[in-house]
C-alpha positions as CSV (number, residue, x, y, z in Angstrom):
1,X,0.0,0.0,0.0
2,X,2.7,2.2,0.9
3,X,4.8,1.9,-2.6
4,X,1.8,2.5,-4.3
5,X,0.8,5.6,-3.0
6,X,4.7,7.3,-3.3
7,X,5.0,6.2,-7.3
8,X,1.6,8.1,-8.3
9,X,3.0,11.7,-7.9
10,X,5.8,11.1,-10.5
11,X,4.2,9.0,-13.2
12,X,1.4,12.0,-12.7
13,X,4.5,14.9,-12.8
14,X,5.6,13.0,-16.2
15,X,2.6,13.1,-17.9
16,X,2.9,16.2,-17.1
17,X,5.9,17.4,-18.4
18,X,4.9,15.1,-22.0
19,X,1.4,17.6,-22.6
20,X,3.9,20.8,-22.1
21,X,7.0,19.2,-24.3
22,X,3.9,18.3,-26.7
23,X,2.2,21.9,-26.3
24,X,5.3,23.4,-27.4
25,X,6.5,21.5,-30.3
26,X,2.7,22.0,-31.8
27,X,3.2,25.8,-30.9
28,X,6.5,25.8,-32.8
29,X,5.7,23.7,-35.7
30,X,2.2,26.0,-36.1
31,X,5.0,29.3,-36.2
32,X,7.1,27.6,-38.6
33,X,4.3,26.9,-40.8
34,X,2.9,30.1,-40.2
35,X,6.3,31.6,-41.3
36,X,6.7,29.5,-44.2
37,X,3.3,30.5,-45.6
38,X,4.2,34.3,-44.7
39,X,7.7,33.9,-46.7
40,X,6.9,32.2,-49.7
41,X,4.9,34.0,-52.7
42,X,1.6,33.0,-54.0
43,X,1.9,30.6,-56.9
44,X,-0.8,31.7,-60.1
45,X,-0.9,29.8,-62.6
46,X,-0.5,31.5,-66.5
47,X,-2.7,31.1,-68.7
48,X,-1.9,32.3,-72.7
49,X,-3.9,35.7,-73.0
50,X,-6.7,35.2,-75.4
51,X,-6.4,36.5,-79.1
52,X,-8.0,39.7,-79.8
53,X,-11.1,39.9,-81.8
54,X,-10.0,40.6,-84.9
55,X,-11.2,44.1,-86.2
56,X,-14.3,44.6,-88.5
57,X,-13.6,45.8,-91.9
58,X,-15.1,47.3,-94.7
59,X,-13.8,46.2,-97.9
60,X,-14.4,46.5,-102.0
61,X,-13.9,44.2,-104.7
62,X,-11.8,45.9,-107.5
63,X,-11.7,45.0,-111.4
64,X,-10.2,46.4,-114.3
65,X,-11.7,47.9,-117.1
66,X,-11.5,51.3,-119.2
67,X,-12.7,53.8,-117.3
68,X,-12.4,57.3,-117.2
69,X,-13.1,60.5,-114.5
70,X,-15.7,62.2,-114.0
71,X,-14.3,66.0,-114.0
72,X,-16.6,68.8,-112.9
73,X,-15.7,72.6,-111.4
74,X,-18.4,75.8,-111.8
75,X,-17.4,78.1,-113.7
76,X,-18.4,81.7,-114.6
77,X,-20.7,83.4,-117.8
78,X,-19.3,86.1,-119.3
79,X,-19.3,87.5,-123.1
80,X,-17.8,86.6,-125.9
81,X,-18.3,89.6,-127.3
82,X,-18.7,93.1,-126.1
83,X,-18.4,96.4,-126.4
84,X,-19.6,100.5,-125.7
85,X,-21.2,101.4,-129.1
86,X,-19.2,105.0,-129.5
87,X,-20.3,108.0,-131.9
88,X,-18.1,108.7,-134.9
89,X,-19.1,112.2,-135.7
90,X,-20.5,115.3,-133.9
91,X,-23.9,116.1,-133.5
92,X,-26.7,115.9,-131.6
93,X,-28.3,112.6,-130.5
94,X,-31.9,112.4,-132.1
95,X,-33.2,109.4,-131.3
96,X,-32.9,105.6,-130.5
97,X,-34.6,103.3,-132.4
98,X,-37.5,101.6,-131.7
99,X,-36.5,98.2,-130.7
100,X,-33.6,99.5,-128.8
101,X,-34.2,99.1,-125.3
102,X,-31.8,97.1,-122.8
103,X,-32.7,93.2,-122.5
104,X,-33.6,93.0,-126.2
105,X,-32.0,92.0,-129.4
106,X,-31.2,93.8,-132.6
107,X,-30.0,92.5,-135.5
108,X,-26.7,92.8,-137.3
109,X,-26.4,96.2,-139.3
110,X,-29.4,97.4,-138.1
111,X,-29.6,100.9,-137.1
112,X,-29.9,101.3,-133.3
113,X,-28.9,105.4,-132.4
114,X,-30.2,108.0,-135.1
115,X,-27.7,111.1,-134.7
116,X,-29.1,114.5,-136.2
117,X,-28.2,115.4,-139.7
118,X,-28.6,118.7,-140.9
119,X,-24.8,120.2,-140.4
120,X,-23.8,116.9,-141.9
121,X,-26.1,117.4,-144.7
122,X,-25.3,121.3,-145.4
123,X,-21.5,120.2,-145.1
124,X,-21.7,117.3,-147.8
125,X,-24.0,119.8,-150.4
126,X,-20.5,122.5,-149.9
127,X,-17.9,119.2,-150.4
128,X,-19.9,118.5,-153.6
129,X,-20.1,122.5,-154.7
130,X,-16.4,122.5,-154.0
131,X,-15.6,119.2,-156.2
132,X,-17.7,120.6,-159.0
133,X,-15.8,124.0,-159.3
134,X,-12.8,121.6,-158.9
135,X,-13.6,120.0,-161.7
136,X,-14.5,123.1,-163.8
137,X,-10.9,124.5,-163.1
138,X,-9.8,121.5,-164.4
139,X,-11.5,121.7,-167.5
140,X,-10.2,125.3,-167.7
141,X,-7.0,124.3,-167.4
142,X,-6.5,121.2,-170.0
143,X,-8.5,123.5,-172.7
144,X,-5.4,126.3,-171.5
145,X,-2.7,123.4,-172.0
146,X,-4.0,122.4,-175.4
147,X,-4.4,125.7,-176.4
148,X,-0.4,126.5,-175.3
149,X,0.6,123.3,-177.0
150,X,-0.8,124.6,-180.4
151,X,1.4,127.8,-179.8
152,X,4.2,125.9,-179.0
153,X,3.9,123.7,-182.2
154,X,3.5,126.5,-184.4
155,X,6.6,128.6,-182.4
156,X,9.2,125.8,-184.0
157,X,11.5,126.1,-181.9
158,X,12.9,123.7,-179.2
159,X,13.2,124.6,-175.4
160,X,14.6,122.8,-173.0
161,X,12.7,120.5,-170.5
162,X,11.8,122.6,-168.0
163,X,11.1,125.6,-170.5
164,X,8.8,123.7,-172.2
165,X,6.8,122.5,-169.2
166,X,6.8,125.9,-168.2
167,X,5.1,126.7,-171.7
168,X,2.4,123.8,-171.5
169,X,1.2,124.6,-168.6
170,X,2.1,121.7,-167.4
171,X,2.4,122.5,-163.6
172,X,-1.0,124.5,-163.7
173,X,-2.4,121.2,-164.7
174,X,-1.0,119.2,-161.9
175,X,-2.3,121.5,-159.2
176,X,-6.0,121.4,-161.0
177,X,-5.8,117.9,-161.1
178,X,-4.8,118.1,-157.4
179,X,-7.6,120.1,-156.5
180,X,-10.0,117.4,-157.9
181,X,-8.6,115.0,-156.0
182,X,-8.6,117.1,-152.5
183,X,-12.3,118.2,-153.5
184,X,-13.4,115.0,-153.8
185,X,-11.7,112.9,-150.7
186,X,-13.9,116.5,-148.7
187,X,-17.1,115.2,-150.8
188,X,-16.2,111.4,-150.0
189,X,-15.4,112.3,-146.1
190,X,-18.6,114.2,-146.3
191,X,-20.7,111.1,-147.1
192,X,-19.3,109.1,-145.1
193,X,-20.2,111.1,-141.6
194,X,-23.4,111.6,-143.0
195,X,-23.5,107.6,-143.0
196,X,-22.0,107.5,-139.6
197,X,-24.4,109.9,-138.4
198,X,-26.8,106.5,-137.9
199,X,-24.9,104.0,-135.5
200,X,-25.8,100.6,-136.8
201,X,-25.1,97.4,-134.7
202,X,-21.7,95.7,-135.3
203,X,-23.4,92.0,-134.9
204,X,-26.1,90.1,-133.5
205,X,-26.3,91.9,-130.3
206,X,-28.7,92.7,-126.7
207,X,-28.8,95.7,-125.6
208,X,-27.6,95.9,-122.1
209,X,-27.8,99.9,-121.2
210,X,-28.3,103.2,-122.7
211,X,-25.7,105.3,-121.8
212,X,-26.8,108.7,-122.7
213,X,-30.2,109.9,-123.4
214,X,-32.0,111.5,-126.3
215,X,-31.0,115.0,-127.0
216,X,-27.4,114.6,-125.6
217,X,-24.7,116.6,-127.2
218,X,-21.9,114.0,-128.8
219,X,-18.5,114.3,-129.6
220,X,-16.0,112.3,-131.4
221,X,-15.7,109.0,-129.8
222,X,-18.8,109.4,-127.1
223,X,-20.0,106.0,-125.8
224,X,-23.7,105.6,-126.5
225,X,-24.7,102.0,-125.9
226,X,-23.4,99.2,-124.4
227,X,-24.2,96.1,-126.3
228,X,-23.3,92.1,-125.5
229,X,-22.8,89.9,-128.6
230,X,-25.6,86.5,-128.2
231,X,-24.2,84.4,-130.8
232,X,-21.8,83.0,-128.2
233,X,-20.7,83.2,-124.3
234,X,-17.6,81.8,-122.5
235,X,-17.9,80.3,-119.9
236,X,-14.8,80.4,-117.5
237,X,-13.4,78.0,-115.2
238,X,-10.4,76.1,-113.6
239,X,-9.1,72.0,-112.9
240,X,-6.2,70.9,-111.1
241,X,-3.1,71.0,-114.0
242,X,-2.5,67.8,-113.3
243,X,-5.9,66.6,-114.7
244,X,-5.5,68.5,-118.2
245,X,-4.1,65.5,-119.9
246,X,-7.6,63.8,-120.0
247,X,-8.9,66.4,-121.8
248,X,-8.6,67.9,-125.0
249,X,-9.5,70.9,-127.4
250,X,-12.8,70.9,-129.2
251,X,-14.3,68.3,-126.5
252,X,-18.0,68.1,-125.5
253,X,-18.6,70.0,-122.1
254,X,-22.0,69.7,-120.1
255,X,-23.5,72.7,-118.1
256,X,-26.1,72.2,-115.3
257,X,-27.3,75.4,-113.2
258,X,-28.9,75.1,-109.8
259,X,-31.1,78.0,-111.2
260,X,-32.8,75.9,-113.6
261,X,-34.9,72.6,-113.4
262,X,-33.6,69.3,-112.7
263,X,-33.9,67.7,-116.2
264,X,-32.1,70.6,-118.0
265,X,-28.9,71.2,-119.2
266,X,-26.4,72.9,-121.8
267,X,-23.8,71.7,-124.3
268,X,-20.9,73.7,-124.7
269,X,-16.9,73.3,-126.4
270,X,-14.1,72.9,-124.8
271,X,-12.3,75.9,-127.0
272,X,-9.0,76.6,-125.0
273,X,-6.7,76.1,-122.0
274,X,-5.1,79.3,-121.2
275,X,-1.7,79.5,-120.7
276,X,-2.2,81.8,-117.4
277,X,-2.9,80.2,-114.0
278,X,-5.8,81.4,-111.7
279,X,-4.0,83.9,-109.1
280,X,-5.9,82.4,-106.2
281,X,-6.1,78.6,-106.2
282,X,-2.9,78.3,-108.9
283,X,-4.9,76.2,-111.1
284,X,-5.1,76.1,-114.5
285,X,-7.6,78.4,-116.5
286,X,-10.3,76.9,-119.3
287,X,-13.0,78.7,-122.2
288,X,-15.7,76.8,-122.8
289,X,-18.3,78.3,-125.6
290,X,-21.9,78.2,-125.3
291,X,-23.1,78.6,-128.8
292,X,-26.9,80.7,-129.0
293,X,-26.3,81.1,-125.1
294,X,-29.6,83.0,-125.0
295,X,-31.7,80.0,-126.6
296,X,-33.2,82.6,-129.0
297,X,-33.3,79.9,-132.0
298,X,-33.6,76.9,-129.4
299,X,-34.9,75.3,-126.8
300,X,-33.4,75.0,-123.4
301,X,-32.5,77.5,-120.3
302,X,-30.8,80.5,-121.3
303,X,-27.4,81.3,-119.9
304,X,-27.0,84.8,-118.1
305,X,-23.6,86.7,-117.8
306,X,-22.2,86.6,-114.2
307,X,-24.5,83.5,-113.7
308,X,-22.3,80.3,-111.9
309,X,-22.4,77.0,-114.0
310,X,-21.2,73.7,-113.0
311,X,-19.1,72.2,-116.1
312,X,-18.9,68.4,-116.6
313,X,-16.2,67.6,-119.3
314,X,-15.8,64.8,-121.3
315,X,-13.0,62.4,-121.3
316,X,-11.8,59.7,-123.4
317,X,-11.6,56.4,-121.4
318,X,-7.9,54.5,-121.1
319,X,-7.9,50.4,-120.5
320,X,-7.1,48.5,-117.3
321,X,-7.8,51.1,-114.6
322,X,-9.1,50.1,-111.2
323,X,-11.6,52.3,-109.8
324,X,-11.3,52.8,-106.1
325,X,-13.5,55.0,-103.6
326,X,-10.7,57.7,-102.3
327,X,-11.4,56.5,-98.9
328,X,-9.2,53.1,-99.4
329,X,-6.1,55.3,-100.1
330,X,-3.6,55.5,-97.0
331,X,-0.6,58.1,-97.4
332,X,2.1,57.3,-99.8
333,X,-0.6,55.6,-102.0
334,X,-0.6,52.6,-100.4
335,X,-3.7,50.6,-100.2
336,X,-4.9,47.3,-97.4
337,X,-6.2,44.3,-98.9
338,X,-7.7,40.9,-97.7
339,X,-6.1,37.5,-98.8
340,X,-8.2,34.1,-99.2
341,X,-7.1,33.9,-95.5
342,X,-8.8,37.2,-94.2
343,X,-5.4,38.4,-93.4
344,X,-3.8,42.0,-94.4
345,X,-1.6,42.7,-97.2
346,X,-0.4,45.9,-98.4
347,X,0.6,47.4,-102.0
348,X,2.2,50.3,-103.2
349,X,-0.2,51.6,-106.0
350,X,0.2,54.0,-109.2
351,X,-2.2,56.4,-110.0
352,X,-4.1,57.8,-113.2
353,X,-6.4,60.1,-111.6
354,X,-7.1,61.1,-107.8
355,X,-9.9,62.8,-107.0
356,X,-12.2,63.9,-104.5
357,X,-14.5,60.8,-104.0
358,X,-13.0,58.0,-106.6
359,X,-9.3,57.3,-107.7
360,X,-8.2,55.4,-110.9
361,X,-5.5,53.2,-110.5
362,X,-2.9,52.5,-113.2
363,X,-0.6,49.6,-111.6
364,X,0.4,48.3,-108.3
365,X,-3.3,45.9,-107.5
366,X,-4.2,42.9,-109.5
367,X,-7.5,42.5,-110.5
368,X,-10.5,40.8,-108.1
369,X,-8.4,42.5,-104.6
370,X,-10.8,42.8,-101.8
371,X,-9.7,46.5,-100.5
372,X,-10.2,47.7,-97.5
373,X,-11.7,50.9,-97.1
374,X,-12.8,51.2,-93.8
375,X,-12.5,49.9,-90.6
376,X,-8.6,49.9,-90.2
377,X,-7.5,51.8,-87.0
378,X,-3.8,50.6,-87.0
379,X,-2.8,48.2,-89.3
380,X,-0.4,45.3,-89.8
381,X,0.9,42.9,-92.2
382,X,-0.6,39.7,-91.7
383,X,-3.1,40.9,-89.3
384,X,-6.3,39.0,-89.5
385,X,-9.9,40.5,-89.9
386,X,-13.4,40.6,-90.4
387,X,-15.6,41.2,-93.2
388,X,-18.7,43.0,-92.9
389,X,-21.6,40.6,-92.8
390,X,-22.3,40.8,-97.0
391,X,-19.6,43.5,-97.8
392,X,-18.1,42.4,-100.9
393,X,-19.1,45.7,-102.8
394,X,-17.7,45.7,-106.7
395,X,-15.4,49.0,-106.5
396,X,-18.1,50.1,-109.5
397,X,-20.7,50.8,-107.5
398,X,-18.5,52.6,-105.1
399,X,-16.7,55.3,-107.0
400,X,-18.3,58.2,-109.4
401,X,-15.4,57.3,-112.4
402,X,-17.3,56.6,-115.9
């Protein structure tokens, strides 16, 4: 009984010493594992990014044919011919005539100013007075000669050249047959005013303004009417110089007005390229005539000087050019197209003709390219894409080239 009770208290102190020896290596091993966890860094698996969407892309189908541009500028009405009807003679304006008022149209050589005529009268009766006693002296003086030349005969003697001439009169004769002459270029000038005195019209012509009124004193030279020829106008107006070798003298030009109604139009000729440039835009200058510009023997809208037309020229088409919309152009003419594999390529093109809204392109695509002309942000080589649900548009129906 008595070892019994003396061995209890230390197998009891044991145990106890095993829990705290046990509490402690669980306390260390939790703050090593604790550290461990603190010390080391989080694992994440990678993943590959996903590819990008490839971009959405508006593209054309191109083909080659002969095509040509469609040029067009506005250009401006003025006359053909013009000018300020002046007086020729003196006198006192009577009259107009009847038809002579401004916005009509007189006739070639018909008379338009009537220019009073007395003093032009009075002065042709004295210029034909004064060639009549011209001529009498005249007469007077070849029946003096011929008698002098019967003296002379019957005198039989020789004189010397000048004597003789002296004897037949011969330098009286001269300066009656001078007199003549000056009498009759007063009698001729003398008609001729009293012509003038009616102002006639130098061609088919409008009137566009009376410049003095009836009763008006004139002078020499005073302008009286101011008259526009309306057998022909120019019409004035300018391209780019670089687009000059599509067109050519004596080609067919069409003229459209947003003053007139939908359906009508002009014709007019090509007739010259000037060889001065326009001072404010540089470009090159070009007459286009307008033949019966007043439709007086036709029908159709009748062109008025200062009026603005818009000009579309003809142009003779040139084989194998692709048309392109301007948009699918990128800097340095370079345009995008899709391969079989949806993927970018890129080509270095030539052009025929650039314009505002279509471009014609010479060399540098082959023929059936699906261009892009929209959608393309930043491109790349190789770079795949999208194409617009059912955008295969024919580059035709895309440009405005003939």
């Amino acid at each position: 009984m008595t070892l019994h009770s003396a061995s209890s208290p230390s197998l009891q102190q044991g145990r106890i010493r095993l829990s705290v020896v046990v509490a402690l290596l669980v306390l260390v091993g939790g703050a090593a594992l604790a550290w461990w966890l603190v010390t080391q860094p989080p694992r994440i698996e990678r993943k590959p990014p996903p590819e990008p969407t490839p971009p959405l892309v508006d593209v054309v189908r191109v083909s080659a044919a002969a095509r040509s541009p469609d040029l067009q500028s506005f250009g401006r009405v003025e006359a053909e011919q013009e000018t300020m009807l002046a007086s020729r003679v003196a006198g006192q304006l009577e009259r107009f005539a009847e038809d002579v008022v401004p916005g009509q149209v007189v006739e070639q050589n018909a008379p338009v100013v009537y220019i009073d005529q007395a003093d032009l009268q009075l002065t042709l009766e004295d210029a034909q007075a004064q060639l009549a006693d011209a001529q009498a002296q005249l007469a007077l003086e070849q029946a003096e000669q011929q008698r002098a030349r019967s003296e002379y005969e019957s005198f039989g003697r020789q004189l010397s050249a000048e004597r003789r001439a002296l004897v037949l009169r011969e330098p009286q004769l001269r300066q009656a047959q001078a007199g003549v002459t000056q009498a009759r270029v007063a009698r001729d000038q003398a008609a001729l005013n009293l012509e003038r005195a009616t102002l006639r019209a130098p061609w088919r012509a409008m009137v566009q303004e009376r410049l003095v009124g009836a009763g008006s004193l004139l002078s020499l030279g005073t302008e009286v009417l101011h008259l526009v020829g309306v057998e022909q106008f120019w019409v004035r107006t300018s391209l780019p110089g670089e687009w000059l070798h599509w067109l050519s003298e004596g080609s067919r030009v069409t003229l459209t007005s947003s003053g007139w109604p939908a359906d009508e139009q002009r014709e007019g000729t090509l007739v010259s390229i000037l060889p001065a440039l326009e001072e404010n835009g540089l470009q090159a200058q070009l007459l286009i005539a307008v033949d019966d510009p007043l439709a007086l023997d036709r029908d159709g809208p009748a062109l008025r000087l200062g009026d603005v037309l818009r000009a579309s020229f003809a142009t003779s088409a040139r084989p194998d050019l692709i048309a392109l919309p301007a948009a699918a152009l990128r800097p340095g003419e370079q345009v995008w197209w899709v391969d079989a594999d949806n993927r970018l390529q890129r080509s270095q093109v030539s052009l025929a003709y650039r314009g505002q809204d279509v471009a014609l392109v010479s060399s540098g695509l082959e023929d059936g390219r699906r261009v892009v002309t929209a959608g393309l942000a930043q491109p790349r080589e190789g770079q795949r894409v999208r194409l617009r649900q059912g955008d295969d548009t024919p580059a035709d129906d895309a440009g405005d080239a003939q």
